[in-house]
mmCIF entry with sequence, helices, sheets and N, C-alpha, C, O atoms, coordinates in Angstrom:
data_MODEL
# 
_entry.id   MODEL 
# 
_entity.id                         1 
_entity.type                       polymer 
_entity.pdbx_number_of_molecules   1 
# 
_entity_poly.entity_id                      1 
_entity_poly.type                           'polypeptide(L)' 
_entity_poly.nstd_linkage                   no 
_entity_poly.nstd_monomer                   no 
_entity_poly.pdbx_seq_one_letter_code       
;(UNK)(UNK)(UNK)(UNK)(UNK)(UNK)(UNK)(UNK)(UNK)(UNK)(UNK)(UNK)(UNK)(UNK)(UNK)(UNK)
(UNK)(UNK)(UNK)(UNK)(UNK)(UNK)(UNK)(UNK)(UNK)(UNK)(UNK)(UNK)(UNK)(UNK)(UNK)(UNK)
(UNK)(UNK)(UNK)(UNK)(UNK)(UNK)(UNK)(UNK)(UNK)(UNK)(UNK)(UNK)(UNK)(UNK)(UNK)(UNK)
(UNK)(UNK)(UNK)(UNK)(UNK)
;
_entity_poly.pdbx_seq_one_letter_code_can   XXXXXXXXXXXXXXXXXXXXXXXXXXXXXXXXXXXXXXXXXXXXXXXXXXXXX 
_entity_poly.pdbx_strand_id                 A 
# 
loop_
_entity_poly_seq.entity_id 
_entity_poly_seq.num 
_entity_poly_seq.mon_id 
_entity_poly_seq.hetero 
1 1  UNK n 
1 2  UNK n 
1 3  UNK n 
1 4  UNK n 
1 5  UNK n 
1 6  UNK n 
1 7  UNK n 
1 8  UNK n 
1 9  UNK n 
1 10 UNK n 
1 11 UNK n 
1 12 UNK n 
1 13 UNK n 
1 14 UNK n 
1 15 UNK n 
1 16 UNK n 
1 17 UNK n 
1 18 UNK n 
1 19 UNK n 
1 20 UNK n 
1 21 UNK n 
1 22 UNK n 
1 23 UNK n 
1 24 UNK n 
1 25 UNK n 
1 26 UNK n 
1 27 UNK n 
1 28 UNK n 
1 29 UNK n 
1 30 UNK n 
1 31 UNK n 
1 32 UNK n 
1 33 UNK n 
1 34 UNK n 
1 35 UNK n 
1 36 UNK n 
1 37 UNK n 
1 38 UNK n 
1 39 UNK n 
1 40 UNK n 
1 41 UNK n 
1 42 UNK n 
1 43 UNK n 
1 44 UNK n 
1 45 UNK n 
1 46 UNK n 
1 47 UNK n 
1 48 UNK n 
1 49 UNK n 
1 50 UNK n 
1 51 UNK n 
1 52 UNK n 
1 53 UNK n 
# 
_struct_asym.id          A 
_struct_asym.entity_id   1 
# 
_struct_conf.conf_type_id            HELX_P 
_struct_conf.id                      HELX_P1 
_struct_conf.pdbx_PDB_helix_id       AA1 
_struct_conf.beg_label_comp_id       UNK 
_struct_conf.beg_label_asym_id       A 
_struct_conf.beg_label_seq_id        18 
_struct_conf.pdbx_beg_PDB_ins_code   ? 
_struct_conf.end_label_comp_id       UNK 
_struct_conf.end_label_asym_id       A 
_struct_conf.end_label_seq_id        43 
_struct_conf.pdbx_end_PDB_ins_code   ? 
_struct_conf.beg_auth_comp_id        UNK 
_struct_conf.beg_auth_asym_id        A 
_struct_conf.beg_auth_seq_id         18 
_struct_conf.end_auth_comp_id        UNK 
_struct_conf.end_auth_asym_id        A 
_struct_conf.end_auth_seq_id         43 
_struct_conf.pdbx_PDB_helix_class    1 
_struct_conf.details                 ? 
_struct_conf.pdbx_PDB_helix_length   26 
# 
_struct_conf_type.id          HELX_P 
_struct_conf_type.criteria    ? 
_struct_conf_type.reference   ? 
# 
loop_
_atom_site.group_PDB 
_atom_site.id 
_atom_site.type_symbol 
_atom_site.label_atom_id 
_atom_site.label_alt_id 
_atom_site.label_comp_id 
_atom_site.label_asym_id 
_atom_site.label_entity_id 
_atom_site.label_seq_id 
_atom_site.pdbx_PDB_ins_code 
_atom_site.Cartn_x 
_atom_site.Cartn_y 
_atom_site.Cartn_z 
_atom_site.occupancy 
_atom_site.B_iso_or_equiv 
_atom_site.pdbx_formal_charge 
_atom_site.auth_seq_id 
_atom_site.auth_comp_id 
_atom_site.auth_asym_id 
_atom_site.auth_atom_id 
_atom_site.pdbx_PDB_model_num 
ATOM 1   N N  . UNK A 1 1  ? 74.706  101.093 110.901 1.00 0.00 ? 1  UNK A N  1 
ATOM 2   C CA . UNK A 1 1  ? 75.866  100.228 110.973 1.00 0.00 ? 1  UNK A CA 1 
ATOM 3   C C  . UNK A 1 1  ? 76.308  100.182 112.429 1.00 0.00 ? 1  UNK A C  1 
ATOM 4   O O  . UNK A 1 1  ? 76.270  101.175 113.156 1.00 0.00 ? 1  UNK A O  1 
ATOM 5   N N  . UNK A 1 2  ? 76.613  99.312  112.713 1.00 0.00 ? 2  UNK A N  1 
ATOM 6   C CA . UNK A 1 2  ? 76.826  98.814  114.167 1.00 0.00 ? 2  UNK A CA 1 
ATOM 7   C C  . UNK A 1 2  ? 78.565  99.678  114.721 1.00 0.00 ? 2  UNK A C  1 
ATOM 8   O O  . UNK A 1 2  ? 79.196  100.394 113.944 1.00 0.00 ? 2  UNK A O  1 
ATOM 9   N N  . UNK A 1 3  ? 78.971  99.409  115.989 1.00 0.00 ? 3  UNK A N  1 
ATOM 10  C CA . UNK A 1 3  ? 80.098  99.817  115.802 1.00 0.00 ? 3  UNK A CA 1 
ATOM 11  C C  . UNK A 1 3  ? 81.239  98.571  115.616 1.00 0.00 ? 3  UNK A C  1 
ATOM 12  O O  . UNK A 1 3  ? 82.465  98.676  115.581 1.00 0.00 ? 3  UNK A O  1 
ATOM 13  N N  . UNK A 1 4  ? 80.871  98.040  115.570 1.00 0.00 ? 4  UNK A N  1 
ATOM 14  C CA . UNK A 1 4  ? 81.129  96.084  115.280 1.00 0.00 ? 4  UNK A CA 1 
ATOM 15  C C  . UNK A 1 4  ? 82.100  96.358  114.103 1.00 0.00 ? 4  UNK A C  1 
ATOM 16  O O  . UNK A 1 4  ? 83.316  96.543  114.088 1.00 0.00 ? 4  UNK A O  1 
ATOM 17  N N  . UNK A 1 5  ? 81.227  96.326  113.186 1.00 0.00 ? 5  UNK A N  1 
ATOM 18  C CA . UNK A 1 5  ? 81.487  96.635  111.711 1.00 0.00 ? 5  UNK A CA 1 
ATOM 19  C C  . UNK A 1 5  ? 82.544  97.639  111.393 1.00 0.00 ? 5  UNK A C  1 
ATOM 20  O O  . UNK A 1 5  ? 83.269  97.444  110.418 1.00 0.00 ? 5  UNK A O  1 
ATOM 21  N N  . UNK A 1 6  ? 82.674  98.614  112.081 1.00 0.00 ? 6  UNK A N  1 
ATOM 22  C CA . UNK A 1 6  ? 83.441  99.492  111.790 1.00 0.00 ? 6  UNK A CA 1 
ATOM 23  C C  . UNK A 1 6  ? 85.381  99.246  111.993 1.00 0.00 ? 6  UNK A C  1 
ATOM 24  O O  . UNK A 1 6  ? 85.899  99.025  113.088 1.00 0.00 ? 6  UNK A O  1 
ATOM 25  N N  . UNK A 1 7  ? 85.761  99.299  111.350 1.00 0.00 ? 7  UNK A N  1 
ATOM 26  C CA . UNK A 1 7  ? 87.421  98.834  111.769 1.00 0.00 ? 7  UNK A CA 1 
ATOM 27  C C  . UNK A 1 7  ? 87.646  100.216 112.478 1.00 0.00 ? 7  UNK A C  1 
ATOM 28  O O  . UNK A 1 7  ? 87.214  101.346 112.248 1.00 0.00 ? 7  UNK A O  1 
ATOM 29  N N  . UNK A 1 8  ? 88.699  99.564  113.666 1.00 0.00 ? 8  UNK A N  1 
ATOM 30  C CA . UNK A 1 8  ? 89.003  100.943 114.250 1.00 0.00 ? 8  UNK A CA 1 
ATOM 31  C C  . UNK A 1 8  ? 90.940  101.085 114.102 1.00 0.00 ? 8  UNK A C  1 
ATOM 32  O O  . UNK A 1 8  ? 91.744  100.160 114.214 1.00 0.00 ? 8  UNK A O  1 
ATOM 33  N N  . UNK A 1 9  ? 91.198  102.380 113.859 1.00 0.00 ? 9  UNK A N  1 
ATOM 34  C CA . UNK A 1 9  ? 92.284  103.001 113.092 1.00 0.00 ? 9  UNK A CA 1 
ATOM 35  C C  . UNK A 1 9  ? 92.892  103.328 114.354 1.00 0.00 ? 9  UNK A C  1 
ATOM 36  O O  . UNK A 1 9  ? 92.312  103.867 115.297 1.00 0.00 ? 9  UNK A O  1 
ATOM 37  N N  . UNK A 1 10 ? 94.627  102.812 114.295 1.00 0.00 ? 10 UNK A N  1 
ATOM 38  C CA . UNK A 1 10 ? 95.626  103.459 115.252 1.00 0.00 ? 10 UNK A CA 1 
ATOM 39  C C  . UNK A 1 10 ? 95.564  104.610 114.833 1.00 0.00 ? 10 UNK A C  1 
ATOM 40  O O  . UNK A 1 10 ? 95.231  105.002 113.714 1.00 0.00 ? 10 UNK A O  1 
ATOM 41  N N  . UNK A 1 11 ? 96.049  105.472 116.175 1.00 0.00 ? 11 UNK A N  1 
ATOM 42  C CA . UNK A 1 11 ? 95.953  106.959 116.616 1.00 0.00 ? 11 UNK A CA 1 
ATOM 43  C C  . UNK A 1 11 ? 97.432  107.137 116.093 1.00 0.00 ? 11 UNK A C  1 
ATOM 44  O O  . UNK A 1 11 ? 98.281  106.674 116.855 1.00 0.00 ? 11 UNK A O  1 
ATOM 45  N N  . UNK A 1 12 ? 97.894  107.717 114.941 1.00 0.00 ? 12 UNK A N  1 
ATOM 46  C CA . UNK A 1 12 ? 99.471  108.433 114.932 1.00 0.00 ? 12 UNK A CA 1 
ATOM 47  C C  . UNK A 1 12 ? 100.088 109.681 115.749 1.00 0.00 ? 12 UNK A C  1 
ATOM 48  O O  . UNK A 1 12 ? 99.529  110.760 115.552 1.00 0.00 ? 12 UNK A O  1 
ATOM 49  N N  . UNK A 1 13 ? 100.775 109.665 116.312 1.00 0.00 ? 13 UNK A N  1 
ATOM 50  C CA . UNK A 1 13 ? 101.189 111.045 116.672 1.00 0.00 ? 13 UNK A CA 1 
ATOM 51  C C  . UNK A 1 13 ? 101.845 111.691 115.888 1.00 0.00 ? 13 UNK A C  1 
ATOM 52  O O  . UNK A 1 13 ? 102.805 112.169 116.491 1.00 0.00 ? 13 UNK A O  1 
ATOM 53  N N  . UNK A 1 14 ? 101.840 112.010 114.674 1.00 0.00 ? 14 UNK A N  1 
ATOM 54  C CA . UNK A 1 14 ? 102.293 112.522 113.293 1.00 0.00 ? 14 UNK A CA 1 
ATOM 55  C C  . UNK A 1 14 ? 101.335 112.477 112.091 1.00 0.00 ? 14 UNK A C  1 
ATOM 56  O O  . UNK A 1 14 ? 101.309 111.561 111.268 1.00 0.00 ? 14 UNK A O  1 
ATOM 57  N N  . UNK A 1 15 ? 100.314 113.899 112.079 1.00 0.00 ? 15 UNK A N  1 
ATOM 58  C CA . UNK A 1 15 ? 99.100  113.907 111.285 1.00 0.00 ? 15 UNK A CA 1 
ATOM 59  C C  . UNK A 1 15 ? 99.554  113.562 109.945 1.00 0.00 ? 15 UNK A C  1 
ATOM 60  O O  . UNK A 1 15 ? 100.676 114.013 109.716 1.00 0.00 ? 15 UNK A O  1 
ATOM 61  N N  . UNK A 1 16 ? 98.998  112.859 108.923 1.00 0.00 ? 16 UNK A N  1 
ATOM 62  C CA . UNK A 1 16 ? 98.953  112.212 107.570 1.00 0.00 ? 16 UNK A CA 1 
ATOM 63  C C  . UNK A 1 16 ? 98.967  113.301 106.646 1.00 0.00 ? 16 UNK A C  1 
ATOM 64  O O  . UNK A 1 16 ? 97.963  114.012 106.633 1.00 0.00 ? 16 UNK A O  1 
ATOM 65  N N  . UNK A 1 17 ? 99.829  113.549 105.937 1.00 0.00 ? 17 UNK A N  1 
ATOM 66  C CA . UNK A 1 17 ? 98.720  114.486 104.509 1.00 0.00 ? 17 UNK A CA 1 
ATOM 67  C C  . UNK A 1 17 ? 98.196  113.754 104.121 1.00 0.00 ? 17 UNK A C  1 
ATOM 68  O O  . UNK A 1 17 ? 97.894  112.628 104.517 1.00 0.00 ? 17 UNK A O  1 
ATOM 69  N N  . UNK A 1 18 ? 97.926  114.534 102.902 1.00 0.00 ? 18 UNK A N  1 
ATOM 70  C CA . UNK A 1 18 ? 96.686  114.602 102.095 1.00 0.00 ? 18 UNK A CA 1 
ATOM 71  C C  . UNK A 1 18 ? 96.772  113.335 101.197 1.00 0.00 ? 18 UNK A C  1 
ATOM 72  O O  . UNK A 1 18 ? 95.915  112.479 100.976 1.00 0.00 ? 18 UNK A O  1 
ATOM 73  N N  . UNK A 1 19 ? 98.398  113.489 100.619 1.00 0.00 ? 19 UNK A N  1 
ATOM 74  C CA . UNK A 1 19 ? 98.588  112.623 99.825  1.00 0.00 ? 19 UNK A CA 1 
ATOM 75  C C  . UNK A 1 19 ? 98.347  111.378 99.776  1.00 0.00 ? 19 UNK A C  1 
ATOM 76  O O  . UNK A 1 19 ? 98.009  110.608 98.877  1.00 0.00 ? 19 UNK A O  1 
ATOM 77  N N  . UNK A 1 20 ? 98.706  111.221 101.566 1.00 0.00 ? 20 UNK A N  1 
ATOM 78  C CA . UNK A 1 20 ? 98.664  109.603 101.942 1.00 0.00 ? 20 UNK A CA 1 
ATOM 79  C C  . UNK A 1 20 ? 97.792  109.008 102.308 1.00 0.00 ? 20 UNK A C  1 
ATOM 80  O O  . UNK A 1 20 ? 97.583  107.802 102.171 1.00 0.00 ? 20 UNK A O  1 
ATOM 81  N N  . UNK A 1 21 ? 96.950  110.077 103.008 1.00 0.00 ? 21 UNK A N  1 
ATOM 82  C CA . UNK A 1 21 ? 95.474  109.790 103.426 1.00 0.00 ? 21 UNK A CA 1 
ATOM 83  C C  . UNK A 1 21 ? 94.900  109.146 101.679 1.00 0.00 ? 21 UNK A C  1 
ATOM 84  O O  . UNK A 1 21 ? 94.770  107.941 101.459 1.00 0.00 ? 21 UNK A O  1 
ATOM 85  N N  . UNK A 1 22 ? 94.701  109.945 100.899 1.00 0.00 ? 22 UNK A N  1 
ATOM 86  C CA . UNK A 1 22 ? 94.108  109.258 99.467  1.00 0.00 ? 22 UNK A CA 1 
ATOM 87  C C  . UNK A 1 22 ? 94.560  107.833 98.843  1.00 0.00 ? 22 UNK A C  1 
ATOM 88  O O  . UNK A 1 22 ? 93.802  106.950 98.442  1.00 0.00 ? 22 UNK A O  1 
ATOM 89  N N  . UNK A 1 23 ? 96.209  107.818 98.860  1.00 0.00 ? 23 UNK A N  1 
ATOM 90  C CA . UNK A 1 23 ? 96.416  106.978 99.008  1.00 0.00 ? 23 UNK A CA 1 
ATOM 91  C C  . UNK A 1 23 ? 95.828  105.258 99.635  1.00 0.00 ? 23 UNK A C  1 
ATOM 92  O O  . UNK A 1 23 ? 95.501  104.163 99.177  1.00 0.00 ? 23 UNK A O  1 
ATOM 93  N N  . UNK A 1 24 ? 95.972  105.917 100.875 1.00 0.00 ? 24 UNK A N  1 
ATOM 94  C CA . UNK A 1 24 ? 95.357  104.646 101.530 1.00 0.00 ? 24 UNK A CA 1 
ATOM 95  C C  . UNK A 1 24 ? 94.145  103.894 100.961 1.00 0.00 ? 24 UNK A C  1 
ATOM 96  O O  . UNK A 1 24 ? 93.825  102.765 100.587 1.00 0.00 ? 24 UNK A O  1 
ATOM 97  N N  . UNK A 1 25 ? 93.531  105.412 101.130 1.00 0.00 ? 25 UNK A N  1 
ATOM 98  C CA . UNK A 1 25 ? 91.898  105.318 100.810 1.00 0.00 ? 25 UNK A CA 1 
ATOM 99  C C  . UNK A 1 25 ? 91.557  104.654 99.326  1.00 0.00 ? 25 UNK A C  1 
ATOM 100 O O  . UNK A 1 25 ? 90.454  104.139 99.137  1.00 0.00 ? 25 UNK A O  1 
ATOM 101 N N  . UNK A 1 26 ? 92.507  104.693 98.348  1.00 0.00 ? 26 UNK A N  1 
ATOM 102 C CA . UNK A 1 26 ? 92.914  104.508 97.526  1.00 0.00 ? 26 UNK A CA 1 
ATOM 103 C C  . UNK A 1 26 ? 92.730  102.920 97.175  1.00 0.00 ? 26 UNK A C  1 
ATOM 104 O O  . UNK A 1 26 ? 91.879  102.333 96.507  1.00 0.00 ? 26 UNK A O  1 
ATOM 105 N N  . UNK A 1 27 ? 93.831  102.487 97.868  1.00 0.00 ? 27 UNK A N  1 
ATOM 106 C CA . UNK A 1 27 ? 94.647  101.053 98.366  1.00 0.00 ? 27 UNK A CA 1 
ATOM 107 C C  . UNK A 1 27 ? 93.633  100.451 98.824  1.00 0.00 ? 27 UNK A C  1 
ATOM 108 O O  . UNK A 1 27 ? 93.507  99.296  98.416  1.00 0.00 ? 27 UNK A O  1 
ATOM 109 N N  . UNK A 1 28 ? 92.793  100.860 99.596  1.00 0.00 ? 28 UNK A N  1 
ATOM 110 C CA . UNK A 1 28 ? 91.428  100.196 101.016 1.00 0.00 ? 28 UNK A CA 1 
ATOM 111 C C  . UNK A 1 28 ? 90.542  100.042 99.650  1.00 0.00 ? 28 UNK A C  1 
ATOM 112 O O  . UNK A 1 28 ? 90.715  98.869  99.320  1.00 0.00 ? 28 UNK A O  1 
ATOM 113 N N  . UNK A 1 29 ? 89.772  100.596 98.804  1.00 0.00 ? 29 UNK A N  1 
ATOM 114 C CA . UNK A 1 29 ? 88.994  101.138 97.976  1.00 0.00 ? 29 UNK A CA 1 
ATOM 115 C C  . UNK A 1 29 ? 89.430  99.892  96.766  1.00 0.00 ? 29 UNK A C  1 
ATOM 116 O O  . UNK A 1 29 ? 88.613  99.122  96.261  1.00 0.00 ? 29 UNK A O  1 
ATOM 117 N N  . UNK A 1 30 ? 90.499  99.916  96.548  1.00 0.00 ? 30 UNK A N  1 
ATOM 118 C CA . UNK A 1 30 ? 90.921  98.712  95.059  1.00 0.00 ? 30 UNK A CA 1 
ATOM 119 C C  . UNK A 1 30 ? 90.764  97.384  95.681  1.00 0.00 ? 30 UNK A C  1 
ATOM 120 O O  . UNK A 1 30 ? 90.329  96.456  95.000  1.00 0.00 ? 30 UNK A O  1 
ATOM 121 N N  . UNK A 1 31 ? 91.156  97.177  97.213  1.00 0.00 ? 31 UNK A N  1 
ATOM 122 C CA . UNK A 1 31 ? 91.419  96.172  97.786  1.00 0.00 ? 31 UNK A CA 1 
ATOM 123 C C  . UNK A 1 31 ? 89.435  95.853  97.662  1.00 0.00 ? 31 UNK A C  1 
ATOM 124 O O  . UNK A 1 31 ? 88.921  95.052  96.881  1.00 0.00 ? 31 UNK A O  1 
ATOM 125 N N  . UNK A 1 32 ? 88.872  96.510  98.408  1.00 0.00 ? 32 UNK A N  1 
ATOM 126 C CA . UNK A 1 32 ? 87.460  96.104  98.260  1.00 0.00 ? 32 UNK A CA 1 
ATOM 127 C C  . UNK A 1 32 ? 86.768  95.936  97.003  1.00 0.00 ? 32 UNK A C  1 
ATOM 128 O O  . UNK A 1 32 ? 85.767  95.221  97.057  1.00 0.00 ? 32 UNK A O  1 
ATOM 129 N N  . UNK A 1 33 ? 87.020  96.342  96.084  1.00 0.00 ? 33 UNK A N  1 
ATOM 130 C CA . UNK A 1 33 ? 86.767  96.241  94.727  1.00 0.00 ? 33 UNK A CA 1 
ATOM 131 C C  . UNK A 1 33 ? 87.145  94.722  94.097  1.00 0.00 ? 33 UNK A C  1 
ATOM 132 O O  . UNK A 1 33 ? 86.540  93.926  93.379  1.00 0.00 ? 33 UNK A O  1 
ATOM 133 N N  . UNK A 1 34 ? 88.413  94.744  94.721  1.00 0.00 ? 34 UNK A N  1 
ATOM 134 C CA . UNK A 1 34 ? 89.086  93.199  93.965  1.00 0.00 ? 34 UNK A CA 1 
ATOM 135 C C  . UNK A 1 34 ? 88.328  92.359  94.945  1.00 0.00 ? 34 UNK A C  1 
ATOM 136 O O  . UNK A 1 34 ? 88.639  91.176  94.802  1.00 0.00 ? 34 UNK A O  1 
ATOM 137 N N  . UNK A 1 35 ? 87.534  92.530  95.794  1.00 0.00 ? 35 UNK A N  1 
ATOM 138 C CA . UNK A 1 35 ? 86.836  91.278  96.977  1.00 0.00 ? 35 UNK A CA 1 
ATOM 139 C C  . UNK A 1 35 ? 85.583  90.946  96.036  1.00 0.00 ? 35 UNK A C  1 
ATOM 140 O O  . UNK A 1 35 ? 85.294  89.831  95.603  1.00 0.00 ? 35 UNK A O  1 
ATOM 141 N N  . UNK A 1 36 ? 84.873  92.196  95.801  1.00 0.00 ? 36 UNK A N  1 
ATOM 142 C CA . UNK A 1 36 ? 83.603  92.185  94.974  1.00 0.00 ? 36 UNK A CA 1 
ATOM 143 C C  . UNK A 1 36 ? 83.785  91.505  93.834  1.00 0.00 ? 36 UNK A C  1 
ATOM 144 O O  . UNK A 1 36 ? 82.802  90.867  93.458  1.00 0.00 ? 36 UNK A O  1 
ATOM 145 N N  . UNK A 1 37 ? 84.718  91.453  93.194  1.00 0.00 ? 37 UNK A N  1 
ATOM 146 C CA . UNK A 1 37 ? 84.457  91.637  92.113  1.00 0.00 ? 37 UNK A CA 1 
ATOM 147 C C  . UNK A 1 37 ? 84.776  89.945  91.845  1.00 0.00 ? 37 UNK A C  1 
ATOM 148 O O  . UNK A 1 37 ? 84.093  89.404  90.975  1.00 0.00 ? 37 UNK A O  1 
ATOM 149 N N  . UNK A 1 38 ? 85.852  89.068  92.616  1.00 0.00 ? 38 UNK A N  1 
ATOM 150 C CA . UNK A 1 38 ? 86.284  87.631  93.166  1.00 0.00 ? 38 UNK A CA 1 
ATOM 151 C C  . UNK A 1 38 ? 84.638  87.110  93.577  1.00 0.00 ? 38 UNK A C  1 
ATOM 152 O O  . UNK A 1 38 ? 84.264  86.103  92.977  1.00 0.00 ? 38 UNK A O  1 
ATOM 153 N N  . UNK A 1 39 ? 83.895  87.587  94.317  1.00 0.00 ? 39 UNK A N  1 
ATOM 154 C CA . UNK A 1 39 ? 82.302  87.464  94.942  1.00 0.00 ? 39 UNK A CA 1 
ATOM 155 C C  . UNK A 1 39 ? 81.386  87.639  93.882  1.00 0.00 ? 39 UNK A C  1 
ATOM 156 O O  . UNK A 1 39 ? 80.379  86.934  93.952  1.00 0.00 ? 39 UNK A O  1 
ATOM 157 N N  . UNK A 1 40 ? 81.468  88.290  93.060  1.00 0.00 ? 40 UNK A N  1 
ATOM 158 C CA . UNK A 1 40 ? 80.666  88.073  92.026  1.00 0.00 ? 40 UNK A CA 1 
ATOM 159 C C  . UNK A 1 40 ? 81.005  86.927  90.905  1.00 0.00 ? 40 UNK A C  1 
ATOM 160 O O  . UNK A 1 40 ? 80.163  86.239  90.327  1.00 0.00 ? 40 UNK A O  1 
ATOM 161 N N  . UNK A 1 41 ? 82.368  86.876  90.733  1.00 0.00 ? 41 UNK A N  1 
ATOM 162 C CA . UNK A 1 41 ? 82.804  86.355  90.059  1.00 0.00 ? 41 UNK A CA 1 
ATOM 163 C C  . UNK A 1 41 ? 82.911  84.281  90.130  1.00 0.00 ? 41 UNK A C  1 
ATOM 164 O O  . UNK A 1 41 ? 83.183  83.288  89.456  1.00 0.00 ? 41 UNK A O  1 
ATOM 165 N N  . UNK A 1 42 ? 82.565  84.635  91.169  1.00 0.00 ? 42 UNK A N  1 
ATOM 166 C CA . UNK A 1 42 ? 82.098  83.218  91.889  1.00 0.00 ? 42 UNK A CA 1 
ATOM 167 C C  . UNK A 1 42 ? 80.589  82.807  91.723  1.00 0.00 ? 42 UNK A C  1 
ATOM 168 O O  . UNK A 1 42 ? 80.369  81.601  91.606  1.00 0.00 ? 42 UNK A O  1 
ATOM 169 N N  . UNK A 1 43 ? 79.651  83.575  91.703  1.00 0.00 ? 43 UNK A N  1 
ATOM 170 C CA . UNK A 1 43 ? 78.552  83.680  91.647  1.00 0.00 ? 43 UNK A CA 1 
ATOM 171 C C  . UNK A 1 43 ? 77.892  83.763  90.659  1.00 0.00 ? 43 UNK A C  1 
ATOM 172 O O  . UNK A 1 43 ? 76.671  83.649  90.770  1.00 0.00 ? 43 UNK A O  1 
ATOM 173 N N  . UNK A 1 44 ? 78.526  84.003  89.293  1.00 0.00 ? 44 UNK A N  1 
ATOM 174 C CA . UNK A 1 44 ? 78.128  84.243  87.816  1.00 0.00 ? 44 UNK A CA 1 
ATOM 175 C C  . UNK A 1 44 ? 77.569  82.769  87.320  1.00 0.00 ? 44 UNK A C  1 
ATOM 176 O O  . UNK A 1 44 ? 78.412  81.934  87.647  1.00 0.00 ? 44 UNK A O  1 
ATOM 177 N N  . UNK A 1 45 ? 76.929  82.413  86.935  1.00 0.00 ? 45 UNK A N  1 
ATOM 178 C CA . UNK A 1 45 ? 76.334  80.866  86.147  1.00 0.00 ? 45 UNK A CA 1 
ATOM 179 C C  . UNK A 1 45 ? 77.251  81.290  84.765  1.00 0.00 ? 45 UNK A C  1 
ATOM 180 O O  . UNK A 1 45 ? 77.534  82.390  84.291  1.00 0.00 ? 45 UNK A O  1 
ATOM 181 N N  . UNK A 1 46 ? 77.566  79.956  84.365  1.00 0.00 ? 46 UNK A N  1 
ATOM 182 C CA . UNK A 1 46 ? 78.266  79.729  82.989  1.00 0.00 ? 46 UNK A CA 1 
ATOM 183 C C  . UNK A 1 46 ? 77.321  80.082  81.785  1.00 0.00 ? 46 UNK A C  1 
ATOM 184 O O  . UNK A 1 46 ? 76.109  79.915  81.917  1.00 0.00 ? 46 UNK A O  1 
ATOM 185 N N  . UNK A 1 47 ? 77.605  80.343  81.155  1.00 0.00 ? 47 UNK A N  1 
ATOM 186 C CA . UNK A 1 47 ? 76.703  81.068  79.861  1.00 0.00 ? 47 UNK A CA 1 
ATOM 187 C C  . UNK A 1 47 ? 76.834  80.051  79.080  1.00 0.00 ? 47 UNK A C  1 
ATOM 188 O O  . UNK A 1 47 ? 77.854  79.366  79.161  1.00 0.00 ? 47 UNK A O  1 
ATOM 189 N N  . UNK A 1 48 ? 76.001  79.800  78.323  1.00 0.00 ? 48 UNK A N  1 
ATOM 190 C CA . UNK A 1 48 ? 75.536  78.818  77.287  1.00 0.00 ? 48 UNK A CA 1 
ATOM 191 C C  . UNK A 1 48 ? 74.525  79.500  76.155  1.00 0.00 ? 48 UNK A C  1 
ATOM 192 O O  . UNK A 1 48 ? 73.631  80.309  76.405  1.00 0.00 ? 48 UNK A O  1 
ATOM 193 N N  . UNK A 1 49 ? 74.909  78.941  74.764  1.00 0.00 ? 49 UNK A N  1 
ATOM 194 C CA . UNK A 1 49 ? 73.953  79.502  73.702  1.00 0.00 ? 49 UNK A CA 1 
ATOM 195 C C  . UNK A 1 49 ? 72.776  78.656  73.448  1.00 0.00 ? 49 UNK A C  1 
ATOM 196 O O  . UNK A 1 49 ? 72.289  78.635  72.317  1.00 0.00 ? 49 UNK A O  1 
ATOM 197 N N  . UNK A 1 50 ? 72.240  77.902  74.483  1.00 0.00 ? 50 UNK A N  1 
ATOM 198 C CA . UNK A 1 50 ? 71.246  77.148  74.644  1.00 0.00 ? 50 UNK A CA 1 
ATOM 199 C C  . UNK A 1 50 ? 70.133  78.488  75.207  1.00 0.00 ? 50 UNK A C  1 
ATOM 200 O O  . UNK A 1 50 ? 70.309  79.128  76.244  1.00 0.00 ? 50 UNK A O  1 
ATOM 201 N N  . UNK A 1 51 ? 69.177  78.655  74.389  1.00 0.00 ? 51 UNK A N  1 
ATOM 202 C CA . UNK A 1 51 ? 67.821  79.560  74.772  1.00 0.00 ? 51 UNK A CA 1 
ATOM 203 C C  . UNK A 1 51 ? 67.425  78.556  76.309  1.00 0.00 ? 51 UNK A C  1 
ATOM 204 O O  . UNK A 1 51 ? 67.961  77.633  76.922  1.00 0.00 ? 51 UNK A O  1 
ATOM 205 N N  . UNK A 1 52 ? 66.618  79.094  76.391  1.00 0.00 ? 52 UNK A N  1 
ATOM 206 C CA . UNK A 1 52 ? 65.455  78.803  78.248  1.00 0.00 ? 52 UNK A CA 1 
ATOM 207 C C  . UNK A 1 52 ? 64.528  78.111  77.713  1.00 0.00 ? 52 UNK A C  1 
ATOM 208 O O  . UNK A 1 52 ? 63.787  77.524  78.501  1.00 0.00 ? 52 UNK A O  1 
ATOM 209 N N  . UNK A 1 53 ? 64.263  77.951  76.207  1.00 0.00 ? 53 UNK A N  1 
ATOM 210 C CA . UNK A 1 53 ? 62.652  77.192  76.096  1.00 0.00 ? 53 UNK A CA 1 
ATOM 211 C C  . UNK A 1 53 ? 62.729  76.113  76.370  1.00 0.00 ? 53 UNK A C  1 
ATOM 212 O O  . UNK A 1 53 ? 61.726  75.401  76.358  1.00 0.00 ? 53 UNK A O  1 
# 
C-alpha cells in the first residue's frame, strides 16, 4: 500500500484511551461497511424467476 492511500491522523497532545480509540475505530469500521455494502448494492443484477435456458 502506497503512502498515498494511507489517511494521515492529527497529532493530539492529550493521549486517547482505550475507550475512544475503539470507538472511533468502531465509527471508521461501520462507516466503511455502510460504503461496501451501498457498492455492492449497486452492483447486484435484479433477480428474476426466469431460469438461464
Amino acid at each position: 500500500m502506497s503512502q498515498d492511500a494511507v489517511p494521515q491522523q492529527v497529532v493530539s497532545t492529550q493521549p486517547k484511551g482505550l475507550l475512544q480509540q475503539m470507538e472511533e475505530l468502531m465509527a471508521s469500521l461501520n462507516a466503511d461497511l455502510s460504503q461496501l455494502d451501498a457498492d455492492l448494492s449497486g452492483t447486484r443484477p435484479a433477480l428474476t424467476d426466469e431460469p438461464d435456458a
